[in-house]
FIKE-387300 format. One record per residue (C-alpha): x, y, z; residue in three letters; residue number from 1. Coordinates in nm, 4 decimals, decimal comma, always signed. Layout:
<domars>
X/Y/Z/ala/NUM
...
</domars>
This chain:
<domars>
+2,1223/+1,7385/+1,6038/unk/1
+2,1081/+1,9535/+1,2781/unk/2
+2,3512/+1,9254/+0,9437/unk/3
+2,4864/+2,1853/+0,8682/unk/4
+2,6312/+2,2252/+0,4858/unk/5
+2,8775/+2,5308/+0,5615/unk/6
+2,9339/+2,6647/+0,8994/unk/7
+3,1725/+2,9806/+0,9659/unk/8
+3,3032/+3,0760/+1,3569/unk/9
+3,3836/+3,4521/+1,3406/unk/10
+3,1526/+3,7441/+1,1285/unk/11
+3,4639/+3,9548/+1,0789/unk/12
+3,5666/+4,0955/+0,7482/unk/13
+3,6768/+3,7354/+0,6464/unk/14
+3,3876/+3,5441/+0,8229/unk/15
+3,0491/+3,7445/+0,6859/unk/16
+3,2817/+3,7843/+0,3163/unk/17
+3,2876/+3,3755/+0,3214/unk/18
+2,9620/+3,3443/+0,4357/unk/19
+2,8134/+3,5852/+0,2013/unk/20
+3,0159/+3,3798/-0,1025/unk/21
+2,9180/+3,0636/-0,0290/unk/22
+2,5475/+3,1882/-0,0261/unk/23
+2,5739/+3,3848/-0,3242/unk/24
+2,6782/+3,0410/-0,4556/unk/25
+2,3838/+2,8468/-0,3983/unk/26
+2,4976/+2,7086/-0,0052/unk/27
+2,3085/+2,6422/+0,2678/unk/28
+2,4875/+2,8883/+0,5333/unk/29
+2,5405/+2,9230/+0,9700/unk/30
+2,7329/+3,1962/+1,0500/unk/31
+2,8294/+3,1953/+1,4553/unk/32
+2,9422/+3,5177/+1,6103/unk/33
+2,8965/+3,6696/+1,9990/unk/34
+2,7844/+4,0100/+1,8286/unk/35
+2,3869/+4,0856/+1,7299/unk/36
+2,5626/+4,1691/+1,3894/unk/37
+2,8885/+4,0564/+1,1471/unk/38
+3,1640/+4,3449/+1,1327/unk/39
+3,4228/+4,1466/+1,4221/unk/40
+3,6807/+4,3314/+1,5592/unk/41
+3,7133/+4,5609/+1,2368/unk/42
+3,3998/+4,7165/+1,2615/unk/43
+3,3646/+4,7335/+1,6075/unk/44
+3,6589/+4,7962/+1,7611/unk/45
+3,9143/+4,8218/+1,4728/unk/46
+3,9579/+4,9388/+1,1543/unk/47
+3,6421/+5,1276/+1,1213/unk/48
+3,6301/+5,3557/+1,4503/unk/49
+3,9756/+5,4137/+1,4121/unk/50
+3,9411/+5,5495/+1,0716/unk/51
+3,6719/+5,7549/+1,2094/unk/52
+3,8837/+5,9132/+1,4900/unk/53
+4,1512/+5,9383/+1,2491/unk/54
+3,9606/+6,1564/+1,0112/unk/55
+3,8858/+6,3812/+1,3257/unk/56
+4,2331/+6,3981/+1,4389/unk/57
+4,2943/+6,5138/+1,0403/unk/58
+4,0104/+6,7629/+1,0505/unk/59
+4,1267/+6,9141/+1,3496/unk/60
+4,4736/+6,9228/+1,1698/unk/61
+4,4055/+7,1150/+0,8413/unk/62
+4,1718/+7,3347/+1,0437/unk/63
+4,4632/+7,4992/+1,2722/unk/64
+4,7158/+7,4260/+0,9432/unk/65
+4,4932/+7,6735/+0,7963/unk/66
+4,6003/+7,9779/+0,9510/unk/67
+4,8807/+7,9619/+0,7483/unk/68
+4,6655/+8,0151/+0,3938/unk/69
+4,4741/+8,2942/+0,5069/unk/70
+4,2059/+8,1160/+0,6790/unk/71
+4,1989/+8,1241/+1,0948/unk/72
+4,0077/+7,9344/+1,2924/unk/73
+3,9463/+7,9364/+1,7043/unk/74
+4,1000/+7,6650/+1,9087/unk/75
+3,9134/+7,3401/+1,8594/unk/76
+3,7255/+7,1938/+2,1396/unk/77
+3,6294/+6,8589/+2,1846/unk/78
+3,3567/+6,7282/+2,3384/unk/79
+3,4524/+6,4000/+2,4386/unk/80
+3,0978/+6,2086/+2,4716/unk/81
+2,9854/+6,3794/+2,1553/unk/82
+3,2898/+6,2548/+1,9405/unk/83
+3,2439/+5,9059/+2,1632/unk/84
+2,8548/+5,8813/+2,0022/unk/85
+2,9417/+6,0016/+1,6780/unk/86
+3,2079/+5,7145/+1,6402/unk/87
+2,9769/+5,4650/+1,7813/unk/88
+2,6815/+5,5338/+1,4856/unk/89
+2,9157/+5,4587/+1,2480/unk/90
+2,9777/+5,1423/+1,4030/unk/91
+2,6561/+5,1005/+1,4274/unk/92
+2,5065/+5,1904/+1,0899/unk/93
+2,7614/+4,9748/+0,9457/unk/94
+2,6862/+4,6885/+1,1460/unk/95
+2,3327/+4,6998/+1,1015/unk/96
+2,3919/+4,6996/+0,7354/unk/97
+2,5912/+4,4238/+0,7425/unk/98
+2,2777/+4,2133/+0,9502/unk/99
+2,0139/+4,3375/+0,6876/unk/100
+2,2558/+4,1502/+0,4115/unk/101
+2,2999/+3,8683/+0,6102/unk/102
+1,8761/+3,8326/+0,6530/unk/103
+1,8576/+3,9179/+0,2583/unk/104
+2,0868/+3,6499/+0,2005/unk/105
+1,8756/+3,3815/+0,4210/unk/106
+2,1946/+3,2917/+0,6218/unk/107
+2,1706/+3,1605/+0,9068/unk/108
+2,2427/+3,3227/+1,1815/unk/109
+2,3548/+3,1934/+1,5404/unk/110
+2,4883/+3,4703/+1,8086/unk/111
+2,7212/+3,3121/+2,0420/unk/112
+3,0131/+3,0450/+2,0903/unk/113
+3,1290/+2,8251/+1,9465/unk/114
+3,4039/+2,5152/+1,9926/unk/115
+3,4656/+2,1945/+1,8387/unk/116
+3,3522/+1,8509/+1,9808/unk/117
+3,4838/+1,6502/+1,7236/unk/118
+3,6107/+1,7003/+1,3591/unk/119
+3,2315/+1,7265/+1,2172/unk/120
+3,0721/+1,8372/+1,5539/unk/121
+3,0272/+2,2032/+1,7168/unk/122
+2,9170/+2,2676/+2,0605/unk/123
+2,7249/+2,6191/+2,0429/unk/124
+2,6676/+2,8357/+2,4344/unk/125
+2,3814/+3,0555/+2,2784/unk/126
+2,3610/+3,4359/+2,3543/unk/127
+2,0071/+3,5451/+2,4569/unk/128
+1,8526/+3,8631/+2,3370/unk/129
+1,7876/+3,9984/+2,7224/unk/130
+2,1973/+3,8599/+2,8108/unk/131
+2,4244/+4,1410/+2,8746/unk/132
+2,7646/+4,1107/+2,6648/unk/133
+3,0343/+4,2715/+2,8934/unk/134
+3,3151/+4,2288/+2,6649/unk/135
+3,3009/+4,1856/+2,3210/unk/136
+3,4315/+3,9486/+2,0085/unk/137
+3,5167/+3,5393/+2,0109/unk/138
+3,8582/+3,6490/+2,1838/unk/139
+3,7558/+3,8382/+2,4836/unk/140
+3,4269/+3,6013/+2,5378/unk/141
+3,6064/+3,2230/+2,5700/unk/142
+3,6062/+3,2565/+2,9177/unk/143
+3,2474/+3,2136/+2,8881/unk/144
+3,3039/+2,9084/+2,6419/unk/145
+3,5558/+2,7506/+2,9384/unk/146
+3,2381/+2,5853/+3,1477/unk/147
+3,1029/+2,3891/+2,8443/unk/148
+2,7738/+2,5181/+2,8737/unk/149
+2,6203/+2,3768/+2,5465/unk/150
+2,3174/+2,4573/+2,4604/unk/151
+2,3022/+2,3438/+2,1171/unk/152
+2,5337/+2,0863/+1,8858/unk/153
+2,5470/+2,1096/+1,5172/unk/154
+2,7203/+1,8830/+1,2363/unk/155
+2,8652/+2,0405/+0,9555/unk/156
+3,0187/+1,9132/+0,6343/unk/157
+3,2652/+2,2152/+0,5318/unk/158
+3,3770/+2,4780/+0,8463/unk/159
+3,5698/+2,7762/+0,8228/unk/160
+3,7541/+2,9291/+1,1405/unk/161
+3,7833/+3,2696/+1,0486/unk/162
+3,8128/+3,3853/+1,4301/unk/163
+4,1384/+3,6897/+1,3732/unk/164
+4,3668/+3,7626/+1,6265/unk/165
+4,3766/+3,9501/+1,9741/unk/166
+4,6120/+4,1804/+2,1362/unk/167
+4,9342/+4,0548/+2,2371/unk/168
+4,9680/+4,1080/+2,6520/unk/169
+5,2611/+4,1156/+2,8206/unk/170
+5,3704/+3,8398/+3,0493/unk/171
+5,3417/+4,1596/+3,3510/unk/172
+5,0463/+4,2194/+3,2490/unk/173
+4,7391/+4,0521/+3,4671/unk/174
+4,4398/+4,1958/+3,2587/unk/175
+4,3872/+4,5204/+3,0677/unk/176
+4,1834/+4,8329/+3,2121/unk/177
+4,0960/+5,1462/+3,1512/unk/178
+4,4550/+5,2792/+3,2766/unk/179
+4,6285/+4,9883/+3,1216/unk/180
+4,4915/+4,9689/+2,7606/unk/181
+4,5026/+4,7976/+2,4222/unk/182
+4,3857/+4,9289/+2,1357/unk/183
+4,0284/+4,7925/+2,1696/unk/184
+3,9833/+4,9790/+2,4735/unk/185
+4,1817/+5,2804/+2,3618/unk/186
+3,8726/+5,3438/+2,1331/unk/187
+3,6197/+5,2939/+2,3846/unk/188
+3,7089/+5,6970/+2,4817/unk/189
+3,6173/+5,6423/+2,8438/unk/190
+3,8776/+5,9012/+2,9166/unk/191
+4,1435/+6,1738/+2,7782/unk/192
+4,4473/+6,1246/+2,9547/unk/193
+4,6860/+6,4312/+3,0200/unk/194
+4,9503/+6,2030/+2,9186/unk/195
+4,9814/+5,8895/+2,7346/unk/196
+5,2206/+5,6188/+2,7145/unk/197
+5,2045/+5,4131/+2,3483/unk/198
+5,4060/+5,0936/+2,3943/unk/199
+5,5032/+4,9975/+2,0403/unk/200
+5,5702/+5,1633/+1,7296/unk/201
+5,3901/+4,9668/+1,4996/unk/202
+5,0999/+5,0978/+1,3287/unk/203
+4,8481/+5,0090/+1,5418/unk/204
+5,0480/+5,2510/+1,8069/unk/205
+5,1123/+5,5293/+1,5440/unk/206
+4,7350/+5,5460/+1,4853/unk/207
+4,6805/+5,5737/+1,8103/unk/208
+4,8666/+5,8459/+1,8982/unk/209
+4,7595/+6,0510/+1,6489/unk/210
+4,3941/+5,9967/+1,7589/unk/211
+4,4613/+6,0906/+2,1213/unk/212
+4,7075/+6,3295/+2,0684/unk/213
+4,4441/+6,5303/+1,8392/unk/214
+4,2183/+6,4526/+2,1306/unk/215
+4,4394/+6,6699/+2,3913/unk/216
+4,6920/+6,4183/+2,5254/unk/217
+5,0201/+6,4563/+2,5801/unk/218
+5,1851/+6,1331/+2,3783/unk/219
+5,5014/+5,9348/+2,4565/unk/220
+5,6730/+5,6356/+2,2624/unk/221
+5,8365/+5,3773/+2,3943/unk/222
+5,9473/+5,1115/+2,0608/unk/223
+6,2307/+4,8038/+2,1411/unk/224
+6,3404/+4,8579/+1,7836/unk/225
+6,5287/+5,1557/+1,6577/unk/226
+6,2751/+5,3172/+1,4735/unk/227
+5,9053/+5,3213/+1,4226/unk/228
+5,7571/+5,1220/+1,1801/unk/229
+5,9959/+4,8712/+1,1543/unk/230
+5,8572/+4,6595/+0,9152/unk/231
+5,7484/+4,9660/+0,6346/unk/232
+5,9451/+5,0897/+0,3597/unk/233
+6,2167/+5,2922/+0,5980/unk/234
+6,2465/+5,6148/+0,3038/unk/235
+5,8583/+5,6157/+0,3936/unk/236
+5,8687/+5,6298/+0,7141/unk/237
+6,1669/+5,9187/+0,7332/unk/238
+5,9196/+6,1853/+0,5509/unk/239
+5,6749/+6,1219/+0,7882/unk/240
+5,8941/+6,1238/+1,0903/unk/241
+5,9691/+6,4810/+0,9515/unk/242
+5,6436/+6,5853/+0,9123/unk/243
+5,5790/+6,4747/+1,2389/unk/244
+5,8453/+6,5943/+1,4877/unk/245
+5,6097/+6,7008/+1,7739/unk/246
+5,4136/+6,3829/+1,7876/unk/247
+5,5634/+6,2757/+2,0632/unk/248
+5,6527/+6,4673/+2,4145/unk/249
+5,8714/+6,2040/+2,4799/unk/250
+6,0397/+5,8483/+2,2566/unk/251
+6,2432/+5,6031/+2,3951/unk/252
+6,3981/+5,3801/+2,1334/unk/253
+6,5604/+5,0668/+2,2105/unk/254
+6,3939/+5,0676/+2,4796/unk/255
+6,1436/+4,7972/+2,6722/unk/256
+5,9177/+4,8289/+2,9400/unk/257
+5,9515/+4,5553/+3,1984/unk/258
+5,7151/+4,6686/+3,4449/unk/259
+5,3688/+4,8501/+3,4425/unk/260
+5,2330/+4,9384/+3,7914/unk/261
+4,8563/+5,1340/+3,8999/unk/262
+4,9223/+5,3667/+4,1717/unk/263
+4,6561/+5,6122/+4,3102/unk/264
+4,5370/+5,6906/+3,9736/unk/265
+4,8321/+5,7099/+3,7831/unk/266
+5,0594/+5,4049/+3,5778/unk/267
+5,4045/+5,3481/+3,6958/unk/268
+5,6312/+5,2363/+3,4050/unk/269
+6,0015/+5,0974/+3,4448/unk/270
+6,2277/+5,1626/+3,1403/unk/271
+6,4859/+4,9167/+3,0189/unk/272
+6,7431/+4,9350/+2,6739/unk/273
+6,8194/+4,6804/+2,5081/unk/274
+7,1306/+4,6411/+2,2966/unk/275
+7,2677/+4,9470/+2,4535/unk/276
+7,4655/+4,8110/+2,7961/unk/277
+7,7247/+5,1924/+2,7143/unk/278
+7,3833/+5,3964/+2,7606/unk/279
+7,2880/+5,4207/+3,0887/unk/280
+7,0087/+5,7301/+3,1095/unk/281
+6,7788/+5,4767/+3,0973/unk/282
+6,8715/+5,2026/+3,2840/unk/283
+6,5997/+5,0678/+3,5125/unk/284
+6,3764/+5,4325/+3,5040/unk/285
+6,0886/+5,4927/+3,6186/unk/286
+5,8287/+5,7315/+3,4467/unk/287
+5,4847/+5,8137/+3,5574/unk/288
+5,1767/+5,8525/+3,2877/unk/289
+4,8125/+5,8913/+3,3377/unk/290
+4,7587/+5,5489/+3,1006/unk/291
+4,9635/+5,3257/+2,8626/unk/292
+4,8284/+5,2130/+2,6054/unk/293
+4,9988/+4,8561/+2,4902/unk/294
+5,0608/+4,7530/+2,0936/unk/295
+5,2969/+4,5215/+2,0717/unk/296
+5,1680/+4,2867/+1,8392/unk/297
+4,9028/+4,0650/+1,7537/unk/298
+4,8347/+3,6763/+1,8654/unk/299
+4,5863/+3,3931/+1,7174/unk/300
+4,2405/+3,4344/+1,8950/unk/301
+4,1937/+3,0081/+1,9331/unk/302
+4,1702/+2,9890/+2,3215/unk/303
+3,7976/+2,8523/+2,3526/unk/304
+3,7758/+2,6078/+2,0577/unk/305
+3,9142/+2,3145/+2,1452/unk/306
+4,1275/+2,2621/+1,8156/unk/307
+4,2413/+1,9654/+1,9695/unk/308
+3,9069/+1,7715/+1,9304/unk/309
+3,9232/+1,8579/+1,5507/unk/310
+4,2868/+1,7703/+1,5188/unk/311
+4,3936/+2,0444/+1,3552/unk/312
+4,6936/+2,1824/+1,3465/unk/313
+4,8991/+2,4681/+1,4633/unk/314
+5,2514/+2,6457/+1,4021/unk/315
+5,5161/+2,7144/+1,6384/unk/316
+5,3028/+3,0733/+1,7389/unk/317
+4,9765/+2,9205/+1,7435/unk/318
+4,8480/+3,0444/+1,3866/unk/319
+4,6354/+2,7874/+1,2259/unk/320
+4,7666/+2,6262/+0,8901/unk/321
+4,6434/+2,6336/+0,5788/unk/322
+4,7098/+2,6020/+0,2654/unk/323
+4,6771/+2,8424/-0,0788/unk/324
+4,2993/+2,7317/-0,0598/unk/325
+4,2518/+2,7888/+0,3219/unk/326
+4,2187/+2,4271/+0,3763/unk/327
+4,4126/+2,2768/+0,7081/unk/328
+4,5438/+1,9437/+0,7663/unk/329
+4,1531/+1,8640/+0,8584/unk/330
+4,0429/+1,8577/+0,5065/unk/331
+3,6515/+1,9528/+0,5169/unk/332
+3,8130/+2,2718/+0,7819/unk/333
+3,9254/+2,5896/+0,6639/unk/334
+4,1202/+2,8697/+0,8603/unk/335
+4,0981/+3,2171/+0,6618/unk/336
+4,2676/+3,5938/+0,7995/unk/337
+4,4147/+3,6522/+1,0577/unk/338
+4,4366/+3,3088/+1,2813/unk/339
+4,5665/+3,1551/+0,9325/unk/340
+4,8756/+3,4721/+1,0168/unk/341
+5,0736/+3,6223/+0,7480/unk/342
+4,9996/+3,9747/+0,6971/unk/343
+4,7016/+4,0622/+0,9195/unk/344
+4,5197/+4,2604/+0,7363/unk/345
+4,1009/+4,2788/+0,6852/unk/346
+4,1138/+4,2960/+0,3118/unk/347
+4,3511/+4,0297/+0,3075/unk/348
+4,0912/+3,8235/+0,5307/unk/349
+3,8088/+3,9057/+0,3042/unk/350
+4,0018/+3,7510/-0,0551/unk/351
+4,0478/+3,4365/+0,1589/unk/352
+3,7135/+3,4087/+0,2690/unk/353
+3,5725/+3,4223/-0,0835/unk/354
+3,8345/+3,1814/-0,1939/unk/355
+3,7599/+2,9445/+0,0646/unk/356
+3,3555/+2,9672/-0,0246/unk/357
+3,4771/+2,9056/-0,3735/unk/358
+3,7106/+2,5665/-0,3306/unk/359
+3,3805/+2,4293/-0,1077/unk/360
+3,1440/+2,4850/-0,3964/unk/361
+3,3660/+2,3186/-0,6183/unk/362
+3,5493/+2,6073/-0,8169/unk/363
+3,9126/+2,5885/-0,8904/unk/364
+4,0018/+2,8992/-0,6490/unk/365
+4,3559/+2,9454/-0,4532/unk/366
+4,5187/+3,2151/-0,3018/unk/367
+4,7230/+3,3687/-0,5884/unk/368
+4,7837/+3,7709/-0,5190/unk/369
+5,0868/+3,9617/-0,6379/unk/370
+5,0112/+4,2539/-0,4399/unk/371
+4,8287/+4,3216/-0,0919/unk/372
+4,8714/+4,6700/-0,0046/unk/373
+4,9096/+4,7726/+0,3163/unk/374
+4,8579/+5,1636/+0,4616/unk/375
+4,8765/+5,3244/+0,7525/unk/376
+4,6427/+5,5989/+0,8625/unk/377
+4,8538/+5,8273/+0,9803/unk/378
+4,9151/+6,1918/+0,8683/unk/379
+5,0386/+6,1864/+0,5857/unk/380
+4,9458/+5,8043/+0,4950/unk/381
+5,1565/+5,5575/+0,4506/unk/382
+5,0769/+5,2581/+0,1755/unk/383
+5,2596/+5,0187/+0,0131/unk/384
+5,2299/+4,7437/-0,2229/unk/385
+5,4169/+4,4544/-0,4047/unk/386
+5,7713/+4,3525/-0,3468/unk/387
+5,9816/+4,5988/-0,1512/unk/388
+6,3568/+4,7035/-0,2070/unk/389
+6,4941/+4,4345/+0,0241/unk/390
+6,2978/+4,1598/-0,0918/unk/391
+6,3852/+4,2021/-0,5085/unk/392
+6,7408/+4,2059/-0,3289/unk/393
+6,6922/+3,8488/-0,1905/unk/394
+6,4956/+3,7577/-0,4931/unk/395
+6,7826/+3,8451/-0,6948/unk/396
+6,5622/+4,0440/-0,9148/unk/397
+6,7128/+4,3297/-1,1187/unk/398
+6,5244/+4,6448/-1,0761/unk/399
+6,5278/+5,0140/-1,0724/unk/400
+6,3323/+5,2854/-0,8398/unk/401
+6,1723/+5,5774/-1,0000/unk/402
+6,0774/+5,8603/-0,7228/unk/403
+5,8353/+6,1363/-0,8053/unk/404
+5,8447/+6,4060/-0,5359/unk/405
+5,5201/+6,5501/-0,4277/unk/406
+5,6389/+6,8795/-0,4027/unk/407
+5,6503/+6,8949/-0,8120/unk/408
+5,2433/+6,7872/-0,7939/unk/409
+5,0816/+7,1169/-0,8776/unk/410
+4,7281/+6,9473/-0,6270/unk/411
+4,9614/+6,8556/-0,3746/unk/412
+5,0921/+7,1881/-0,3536/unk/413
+4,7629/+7,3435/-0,3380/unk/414
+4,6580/+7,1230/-0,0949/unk/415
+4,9332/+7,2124/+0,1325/unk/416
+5,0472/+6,8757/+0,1426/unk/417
+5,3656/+6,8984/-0,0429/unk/418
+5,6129/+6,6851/+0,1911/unk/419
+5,5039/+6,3536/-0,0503/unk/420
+5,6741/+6,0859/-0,2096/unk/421
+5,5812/+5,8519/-0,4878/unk/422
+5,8381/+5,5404/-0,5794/unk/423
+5,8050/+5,2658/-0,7728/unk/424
+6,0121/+4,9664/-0,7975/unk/425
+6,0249/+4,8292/-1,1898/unk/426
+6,2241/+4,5754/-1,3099/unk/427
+6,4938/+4,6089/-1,5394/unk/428
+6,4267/+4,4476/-1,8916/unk/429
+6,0729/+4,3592/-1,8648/unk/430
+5,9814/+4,6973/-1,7197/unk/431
+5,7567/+4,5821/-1,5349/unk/432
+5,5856/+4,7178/-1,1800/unk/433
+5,6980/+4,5217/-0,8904/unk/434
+5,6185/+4,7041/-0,6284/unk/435
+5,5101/+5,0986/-0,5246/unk/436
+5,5275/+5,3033/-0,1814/unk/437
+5,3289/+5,6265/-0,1497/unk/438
+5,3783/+5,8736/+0,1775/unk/439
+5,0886/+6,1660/+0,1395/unk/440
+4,7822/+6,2532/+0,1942/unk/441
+4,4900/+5,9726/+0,0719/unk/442
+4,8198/+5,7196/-0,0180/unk/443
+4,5783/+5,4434/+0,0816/unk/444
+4,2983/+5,5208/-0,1723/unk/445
+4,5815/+5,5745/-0,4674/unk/446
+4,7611/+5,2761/-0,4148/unk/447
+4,5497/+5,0957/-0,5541/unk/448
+4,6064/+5,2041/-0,8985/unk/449
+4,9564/+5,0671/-0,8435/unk/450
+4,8028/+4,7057/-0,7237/unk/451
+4,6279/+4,6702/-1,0318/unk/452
+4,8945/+4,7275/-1,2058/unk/453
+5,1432/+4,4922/-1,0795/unk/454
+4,8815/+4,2435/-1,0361/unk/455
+4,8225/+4,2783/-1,4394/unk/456
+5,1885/+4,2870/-1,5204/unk/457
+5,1518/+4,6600/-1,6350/unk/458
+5,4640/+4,7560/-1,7595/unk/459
+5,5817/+5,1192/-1,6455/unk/460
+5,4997/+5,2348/-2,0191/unk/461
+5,1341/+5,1017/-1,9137/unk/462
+5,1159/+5,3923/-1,6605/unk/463
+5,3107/+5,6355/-1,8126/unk/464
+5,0557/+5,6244/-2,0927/unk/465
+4,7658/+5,5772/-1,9071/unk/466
+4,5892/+5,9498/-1,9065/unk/467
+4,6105/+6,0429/-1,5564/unk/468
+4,3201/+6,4195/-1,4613/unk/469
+4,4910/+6,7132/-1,3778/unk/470
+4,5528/+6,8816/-1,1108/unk/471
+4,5496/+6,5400/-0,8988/unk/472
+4,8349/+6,3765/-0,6796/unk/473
+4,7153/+6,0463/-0,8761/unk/474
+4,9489/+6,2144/-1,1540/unk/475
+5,2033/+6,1467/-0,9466/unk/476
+5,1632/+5,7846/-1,0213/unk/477
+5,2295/+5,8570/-1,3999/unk/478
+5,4826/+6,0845/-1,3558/unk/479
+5,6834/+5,8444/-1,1727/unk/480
+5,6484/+5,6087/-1,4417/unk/481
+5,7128/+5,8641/-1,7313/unk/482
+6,0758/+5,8963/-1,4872/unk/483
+6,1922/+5,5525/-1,5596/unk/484
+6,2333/+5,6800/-1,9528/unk/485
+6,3155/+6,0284/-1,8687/unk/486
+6,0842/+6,2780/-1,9605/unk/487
+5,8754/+6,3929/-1,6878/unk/488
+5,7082/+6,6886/-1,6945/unk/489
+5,7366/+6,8727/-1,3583/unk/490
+6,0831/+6,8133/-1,2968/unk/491
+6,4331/+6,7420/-1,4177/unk/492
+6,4666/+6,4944/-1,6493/unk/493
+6,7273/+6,2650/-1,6003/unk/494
+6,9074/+6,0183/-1,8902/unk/495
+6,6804/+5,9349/-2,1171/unk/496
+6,4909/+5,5436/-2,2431/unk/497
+6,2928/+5,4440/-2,5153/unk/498
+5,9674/+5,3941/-2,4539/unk/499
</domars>
């Protein structure tokens, strides 16, 4: 049986970032994943061919937006296979890049699956170069971990579990399918439906539909809360409702589905409110769609490794915990990104994972970020980062928002994209950033300006001073800043602070 000095379950964003860390660092390194190459769900079947389907659905977008500057352009037409192949070399390139690193780096790697015999033991079921994979990632593949077939046991002194998290399915549910999606699936493109059903509103659903509605589907919502988004800055999400008014055929809000049915080629849905017993149009209703695609959250992907045997332990909704260091209650075992929970995000998976290669080496290294932005890839974007309204409200933290409309952005307006916002949240006295939202076009690429500022301490005056190029909507940025003392340049300036 081999020792192993630092062994990492799951090549995601977190995963190959830990294990690229602690080899950087001088460690002997085994990364285990089911896939030839790292990327996990992100890469190949997440973040990545989303973003790649997204940036068709906005090409397609500004191409019959056109017409109205002068420039007209036939009727797209998509050729599903080609867009399919297209989406997969990305994958692939990226994925492939990722495997050259991990052979320049002389780690270790072991594709397969893997659970825990005891607290310093792993039981490995090797993949074979000739085995066909029929489903893909640690989640979808612990059925094959459930018969024990070990054919290879390692010891390790440090571990990190850095396995994410898998589609939630409803309890109606008995397995997804090509009619019956999640979002995994959803980007496998084995079909265009005529019309779509996206359970959920979050913004795994909102991406989503605007992928397959770009595509030629006809897209309906059905979201238990009142809104979409739920969770995102709600001013935020009320421009981009706006912009967005024929998104959906159909939206049912307040509304649950309590019943999903296949019949000869089509999905039976039954509609339920909730919190609405007066309204009673959809009571009970049944509605007919080619496929549904299901986002209604996330859960830990642990089923298959045997936590148990390691003793570690779990919260209430079967996230892994760990502390500011990613260590659990096992102390030489450390759970980073998404099966840790919190916000699930990859670049929040990927700071943990070099913390966590840092704390094993020795370093004094703990999870201390002000700010993780979050964006969704919608059109227009929607990013955020720092505290939010509500939470300086619990916080008790006095503070003013500055708002810089994009509409005053001279780019923005050239661009056609003038339905923008840019707000930032300073507080009162120090003048410091707390927290920004952006709605526009590439929001996720400037927010991160406003990150580094809060996580310096940047004071608004830092911004406002801070030479911003012209004509670009990163002005906005500074112009919101230059609001909290009252001289902006593009529009009215309101009372007036020293600066």
């Amino acid at each position: 049986m081999e020792q192993h000095q630092v062994v990492i379950i799951g090549a995601g964003p977190g995963g190959y970032r830990a294990a690229f860390m602690a080899a950087d660092l001088g460690m002997q390194v085994t990364l285990i994943d089911p896939q030839a190459n790292p990327g996990g769900v992100c890469l190949y079947r997440g973040c990545i061919p989303t973003k790649a389907l997204l940036h068709l659905a906005k090409v397609k977008e500004e191409a019959m937006r056109a017409g109205e500057w002068g420039l007209t352009f036939q009727e797209p037409k998509i050729d599903r296979e080609k867009v399919k192949n297209w989406k997969e070399s990305v994958v692939e390139r990226l994925t492939g890049g990722l495997g050259q690193l991990t052979k320049t780096r002389k780690i270790n790697y072991i594709q397969g699956w893997a659970r825990f015999v005891d607290p310093t033991t792993l039981g490995i079921e090797k993949i074979e170069k000739n085995d066909k994979i029929e489903k893909t990632g640690q989640s979808d593949l612990n059925d094959h971990n459930n018969h024990n077939n070990h054919n290879l046991q390692l010891k390790f002194e440090h571990l990190i579990i850095a396995t994410g998290a898998v589609p939630v399915k409803l309890p109606f549910i008995k397995e997804f399918t090509d009619r019956i999606m999640n979002a995994e699936i959803a980007l496998e493109l084995k079909s265009i439906p005529k019309r779509l059903l996206v359970l959920g509103g979050g913004y795994i659903g909102m991406e989503s539909a605007t992928i397959y509605k770009a595509l030629g589907s006809e897209v309906s919502l059905v979201e238990v809360t009142p809104t979409i988004m739920p969770t995102m800055d709600p001013e935020l999400v009320g421009i981009y409702l706006r912009q967005n008014k024929e998104l959906f055929a159909e939206a049912w809000f307040e509304t649950k589905v309590t019943a999903l049915e296949e019949s000869e080629g089509k999905v039976v849905v039954t509609l339920e409110r909730v919190n609405r017993e007066d309204v009673k149009d959809v009571k009970d209703v049944k509605k007919e769609f080619d496929a549904v695609l299901v986002s209604v959250g996330m859960r830990p992907n642990t089923e298959g490794l045997d936590l148990e045997k390691a003793g570690i332990e779990v919260d209430e909704r079967g996230f892994i915990k760990a502390d500011e260091q990613g260590r659990t209650n096992v102390k030489n075992i450390f759970a980073i990104g998404d099966v840790s929970g919190g916000m699930l995000l990859a670049h929040k998976a990927s700071y943990q994972g070099r913390i966590a290669a840092e704390v094993i080496a020795g370093q004094k290294s703990a999870f201390d970020a002000r700010a993780i932005p979050a964006v969704v890839y919608t059109d227009p974007e929607i990013a955020v980062a720092g505290l939010s309204e509500q939470e300086c409200k619990e916080k008790n933290i006095s503070f003013r928002i500055v708002k810089f409309p994009w509409a005053a952005s001279g780019r923005a307006v050239a661009m056609g994209e003038p339905v923008g916002l840019t707000k930032l949240i300073i507080e009162e006295g120090t003048e410091r950033i707390l927290g920004a939202g952006i709605v526009g076009k590439n929001a996720g690429d400037l927010i991160s300006e406003a990150v580094l500022g809060i996580e310096m301490a940047a004071r608004a005056s830092d911004m406002a001073l801070s030479i911003h190029p012209h004509p670009t909507v990163s002005e906005t940025l500074m112009e919101a800043a230059e609001l909290y003392y009252g001289h902006p340049v593009h529009i009215a300036p309101p009372k007036r602070r020293p600066i």
